[in-house]
C-alpha positions in Angstrom: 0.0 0.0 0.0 1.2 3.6 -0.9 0.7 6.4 1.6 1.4 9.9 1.6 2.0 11.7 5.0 1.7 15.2 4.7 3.7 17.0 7.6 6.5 15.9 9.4 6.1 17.3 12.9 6.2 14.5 15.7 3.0 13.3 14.9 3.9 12.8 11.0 7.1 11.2 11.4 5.3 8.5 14.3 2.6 8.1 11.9 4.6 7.5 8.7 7.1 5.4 10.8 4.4 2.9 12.5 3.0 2.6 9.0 6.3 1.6 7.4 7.1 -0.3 10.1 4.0 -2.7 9.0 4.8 -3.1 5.6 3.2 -0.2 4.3 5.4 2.0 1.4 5.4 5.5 3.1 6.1 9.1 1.6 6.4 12.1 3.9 5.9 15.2 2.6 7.2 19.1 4.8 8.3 21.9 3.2 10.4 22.8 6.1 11.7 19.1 6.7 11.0 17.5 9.9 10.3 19.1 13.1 10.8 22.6 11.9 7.2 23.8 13.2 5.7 23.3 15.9 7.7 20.1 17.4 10.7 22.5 17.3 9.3 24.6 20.2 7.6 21.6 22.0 9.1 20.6 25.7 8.1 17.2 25.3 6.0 16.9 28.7 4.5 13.9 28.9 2.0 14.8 31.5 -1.9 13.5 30.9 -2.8 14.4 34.5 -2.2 18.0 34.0 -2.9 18.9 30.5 -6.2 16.6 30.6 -8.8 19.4 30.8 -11.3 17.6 29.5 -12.5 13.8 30.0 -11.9 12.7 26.5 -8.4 14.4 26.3 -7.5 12.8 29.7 -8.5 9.7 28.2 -6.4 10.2 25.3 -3.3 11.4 27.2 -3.1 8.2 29.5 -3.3 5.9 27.0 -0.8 7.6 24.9 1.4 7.9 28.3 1.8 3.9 28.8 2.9 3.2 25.6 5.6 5.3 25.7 8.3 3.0 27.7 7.9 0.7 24.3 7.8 3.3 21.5 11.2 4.9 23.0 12.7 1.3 23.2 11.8 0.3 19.6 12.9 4.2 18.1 16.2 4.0 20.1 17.0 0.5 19.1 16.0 1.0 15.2 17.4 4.3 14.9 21.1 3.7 16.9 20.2 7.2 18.6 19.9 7.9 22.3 16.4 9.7 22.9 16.8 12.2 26.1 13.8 10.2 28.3 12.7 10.5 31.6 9.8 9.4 33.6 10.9 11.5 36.8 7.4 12.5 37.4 6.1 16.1 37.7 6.3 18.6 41.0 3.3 21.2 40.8 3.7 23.8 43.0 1.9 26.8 44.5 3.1 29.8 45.4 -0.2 31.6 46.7 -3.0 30.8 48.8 -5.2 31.0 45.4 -2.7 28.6 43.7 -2.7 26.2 46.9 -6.5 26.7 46.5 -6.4 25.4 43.2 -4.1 22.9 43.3 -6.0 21.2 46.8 -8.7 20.7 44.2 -7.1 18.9 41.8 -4.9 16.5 44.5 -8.6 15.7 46.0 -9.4 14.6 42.3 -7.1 12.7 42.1 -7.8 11.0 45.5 -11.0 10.1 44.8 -9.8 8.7 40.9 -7.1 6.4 43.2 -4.5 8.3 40.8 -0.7 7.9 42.6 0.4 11.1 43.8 1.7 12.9 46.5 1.0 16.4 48.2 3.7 18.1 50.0 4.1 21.0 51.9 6.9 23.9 50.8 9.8 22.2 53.5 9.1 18.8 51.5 9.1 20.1 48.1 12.4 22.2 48.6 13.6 18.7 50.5 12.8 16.9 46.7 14.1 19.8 45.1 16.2 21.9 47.3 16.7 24.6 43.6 12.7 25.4 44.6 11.9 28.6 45.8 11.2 29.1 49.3 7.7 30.9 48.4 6.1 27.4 48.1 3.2 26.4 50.1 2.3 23.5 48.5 3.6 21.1 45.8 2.0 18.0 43.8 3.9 15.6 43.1 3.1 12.4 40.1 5.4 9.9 39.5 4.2 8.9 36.2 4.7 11.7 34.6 7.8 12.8 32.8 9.6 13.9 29.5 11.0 13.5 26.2 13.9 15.6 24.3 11.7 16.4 20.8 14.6 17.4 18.8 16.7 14.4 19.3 13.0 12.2 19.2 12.5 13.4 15.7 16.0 12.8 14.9 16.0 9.1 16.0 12.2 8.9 14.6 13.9 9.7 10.9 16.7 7.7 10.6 13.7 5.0 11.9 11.7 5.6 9.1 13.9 6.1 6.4 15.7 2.6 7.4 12.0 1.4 7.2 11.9 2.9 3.9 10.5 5.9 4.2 11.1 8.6 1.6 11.2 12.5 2.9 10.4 14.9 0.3 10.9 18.6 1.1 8.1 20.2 -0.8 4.6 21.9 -0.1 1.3 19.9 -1.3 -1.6 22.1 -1.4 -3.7 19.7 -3.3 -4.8 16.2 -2.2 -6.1 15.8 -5.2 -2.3 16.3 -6.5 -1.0 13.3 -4.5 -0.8 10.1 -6.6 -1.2 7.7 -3.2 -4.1 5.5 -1.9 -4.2 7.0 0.8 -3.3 10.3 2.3 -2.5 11.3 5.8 -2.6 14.9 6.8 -0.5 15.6 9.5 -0.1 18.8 8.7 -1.1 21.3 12.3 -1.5 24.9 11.9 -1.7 24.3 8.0 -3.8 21.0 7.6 -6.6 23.6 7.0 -5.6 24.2 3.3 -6.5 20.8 2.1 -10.1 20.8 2.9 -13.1 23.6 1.8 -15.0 23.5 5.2 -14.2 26.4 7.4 -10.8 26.3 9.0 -11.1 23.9 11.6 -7.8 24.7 13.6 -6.5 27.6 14.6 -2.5 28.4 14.9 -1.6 29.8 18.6 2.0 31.2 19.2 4.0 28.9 21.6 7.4 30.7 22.9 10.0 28.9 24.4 13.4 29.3 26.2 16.2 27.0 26.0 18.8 27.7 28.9 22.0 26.3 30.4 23.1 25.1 33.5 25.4 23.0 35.4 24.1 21.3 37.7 21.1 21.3 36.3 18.5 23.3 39.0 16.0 20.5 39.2 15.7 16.6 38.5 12.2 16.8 37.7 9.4 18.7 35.5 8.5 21.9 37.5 5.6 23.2 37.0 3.9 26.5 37.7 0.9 28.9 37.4 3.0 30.6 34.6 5.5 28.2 33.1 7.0 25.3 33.2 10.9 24.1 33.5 12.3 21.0 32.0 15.7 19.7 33.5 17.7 17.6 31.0 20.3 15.6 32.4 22.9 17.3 30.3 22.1 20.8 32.1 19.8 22.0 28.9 17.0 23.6 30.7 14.2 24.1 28.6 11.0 26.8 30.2 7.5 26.8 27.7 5.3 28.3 27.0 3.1 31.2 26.0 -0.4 30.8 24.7 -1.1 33.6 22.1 -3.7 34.2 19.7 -1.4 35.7 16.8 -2.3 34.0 13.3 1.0 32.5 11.3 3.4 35.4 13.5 6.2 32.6 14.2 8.5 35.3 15.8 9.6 35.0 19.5 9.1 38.5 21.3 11.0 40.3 24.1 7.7 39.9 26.0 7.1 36.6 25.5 11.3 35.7 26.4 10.9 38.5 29.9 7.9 37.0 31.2 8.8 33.1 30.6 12.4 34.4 32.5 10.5 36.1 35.2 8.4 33.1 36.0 11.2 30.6 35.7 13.0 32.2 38.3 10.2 33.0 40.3 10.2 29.1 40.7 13.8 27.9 41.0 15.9 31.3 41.2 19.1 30.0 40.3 18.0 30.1 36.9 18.8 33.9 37.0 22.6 32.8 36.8 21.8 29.9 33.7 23.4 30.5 30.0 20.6 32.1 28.0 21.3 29.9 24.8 18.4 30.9 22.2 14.2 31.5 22.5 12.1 29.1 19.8 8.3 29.7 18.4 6.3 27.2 17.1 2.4 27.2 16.1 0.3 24.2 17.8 -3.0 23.4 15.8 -6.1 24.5 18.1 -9.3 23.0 17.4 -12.7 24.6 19.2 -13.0 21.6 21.8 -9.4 21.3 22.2 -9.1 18.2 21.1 -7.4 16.7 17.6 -8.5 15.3 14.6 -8.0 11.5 14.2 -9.6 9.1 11.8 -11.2 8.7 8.4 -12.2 11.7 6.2 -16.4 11.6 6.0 -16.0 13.3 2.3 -12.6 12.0 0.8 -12.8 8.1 1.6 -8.7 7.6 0.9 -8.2 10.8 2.5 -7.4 10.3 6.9 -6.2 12.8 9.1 -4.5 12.9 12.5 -4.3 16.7 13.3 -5.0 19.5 15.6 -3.1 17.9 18.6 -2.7 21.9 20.2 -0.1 21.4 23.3 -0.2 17.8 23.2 1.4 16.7 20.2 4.9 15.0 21.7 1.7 13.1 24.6 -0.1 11.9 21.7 2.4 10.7 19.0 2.2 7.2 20.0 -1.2 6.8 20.5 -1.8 8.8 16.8 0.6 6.5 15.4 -1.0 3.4 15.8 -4.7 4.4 15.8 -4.2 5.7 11.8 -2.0 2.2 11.2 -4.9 0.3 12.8 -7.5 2.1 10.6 -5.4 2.6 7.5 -3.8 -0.7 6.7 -6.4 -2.9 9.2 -9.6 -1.3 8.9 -9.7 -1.2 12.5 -11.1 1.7 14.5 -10.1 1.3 18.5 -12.5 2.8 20.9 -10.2 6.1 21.4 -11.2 7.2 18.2 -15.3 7.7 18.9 -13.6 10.7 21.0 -11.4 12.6 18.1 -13.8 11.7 15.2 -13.2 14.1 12.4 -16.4 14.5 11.1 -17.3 16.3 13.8 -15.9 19.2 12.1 -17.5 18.4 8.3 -14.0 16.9 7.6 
């Protein structure tokens, strides 16, 4: 079977590498190459507990979460690379009684869903992370949690697929129609509205993010905050995301966006103020209305499938994305997890 991926973020290279991987002859089309949108500016947080706002994407997110010991495994051992990976868990803390307010809520959540985690007061969080401010009150800490570099991921993930047999082509397709395959997978984020006539169904927002430097590195887990979070490589790359703004294709980073990501990094672990400021990223993530991507069958274009509009979770979901459009592509099979993300419920 011939398949055209079109877009080679995360998402597009797991897709077009599960497919290959089962036999399929795969073609992935960016006219940037891959991960040059918005995978370049991603964190890689693997965190379902905390970016699950909604039941479905919760649903999503911790189904993605478990396969990920295997996918890494499989990449690193196909690919020869070494994939920055840790399951460390996250610390959530709260520096306000509003914040400690908030975040009581979700620990009792999680309490009554029997989800592992552990609430600590500020002496025990700076005790697990003696770089933590001393303005905590309160901290939440899950043990599943964790991260994934995205730059060396998407590395590893190509020299996967191309051993597979995939071919990259670096090129813009604007027509499906145009694409001699049987069947097409758009994968495509911010832009996968150009390839249908329905009213744009995603919605670029602006993601800024810092990449600093710092040895030793000021945490050994995820830190998260009201207003940012911090990512701790082992190497002392320190990576702080992101900004959430509503500014069309602008792909620039700001001076506003780059002081206030500072400001609240160091609010949270203030030895960052002495870290190597090494470069600031921007990347668009595809929003869709109800937050939630675009995975399955197109209702108008039967070879036509799409696994899109991931927003902030596109690194969570790449696993789970991967395999759902290899089930239904090349199986016929549609899992349960798809009756959430149906694209049809946009006229696709």
């Amino acid at each position: 079977m011939n398949i055209t991926v079109v877009g080679a973020g995360v998402v597009g290279c797991a897709v077009a590498y599960e497919l290959a991987s089962r036999g399929a002859r795969v073609q992935l089309i960016d006219p940037r190459g891959p991960g040059g949108g918005a995978t370049h500016a991603s964190a890689g947080i693997l965190a379902p507990l905390i970016e699950g706002h909604s039941t479905a994407l919760l649903r999503l997110g911790t189904c993605s979460v478990a396969l990920w010991d295997d996918f890494i495994r499989r990449i690193q051992r196909e690919s020869g690379q070494t994939i920055e990976y840790a399951r460390t868990g996250t610390l959530h803390v709260a520096l306000n009684d509003a914040q400690v307010g908030e975040l009581s809520n979700v620990a009792s959540g999680f309490k009554s869903a029997d989800v592992p985690h552990t609430v600590l007061d500020g002496r025990a969080a700076a005790k697990l992370e003696p770089g933590l401010t001393d303005r905590a009150m309160m901290a939440l800490l899950v043990p599943d949690h964790g991260f994934v570099g995205p730059i060396p991921l998407i590395d590893a993930l190509v020299r996967a697929a191309t051993a597979r047999g995939v071919s990259m082509v670096q090129s813009r397709a604007t027509n499906i129609d145009e694409i001699r395959a049987d069947a097409v997978v758009i994968a495509a984020g911010s832009w996968s509205a150009e390839f249908v006539k329905t009213p744009p169904f995603v919605k670029p927002i602006r993601g800024q993010l810092l990449a600093l430097s710092m040895n030793p590195r000021p945490a050994t887990r995820v830190v998260w905050g009201t207003d940012c979070y911090i990512v701790p490589w082992s190497d002392g790359t320190v990576l702080v995301g992101a900004t959430v703004e509503d500014v069309g294709f602008d792909e620039r980073t700001t001076t506003a966006g780059i002081r206030g990501l500072m400001n609240a990094a160091v609010d949270l672990l203030p030895g960052l103020e002495h870290s190597q400021f090494r470069e600031a990223r921007a990347g668009l993530r595809p929003k869709t209305v109800d937050e939630l991507p675009a995975i399955g069958r197109s209702s108008t274009m039967p070879h036509v499938f799409y696994a899109t509009g991931h927003y902030r979770n596109g690194v969570l979901l790449a696993p789970l994305t991967a395999t759902l459009i290899a089930d239904l592509v090349l199986d016929g099979r549609e899992r349960p997890e798809l009756a959430d993300v149906r694209p049809d419920r946009f006229g696709l």
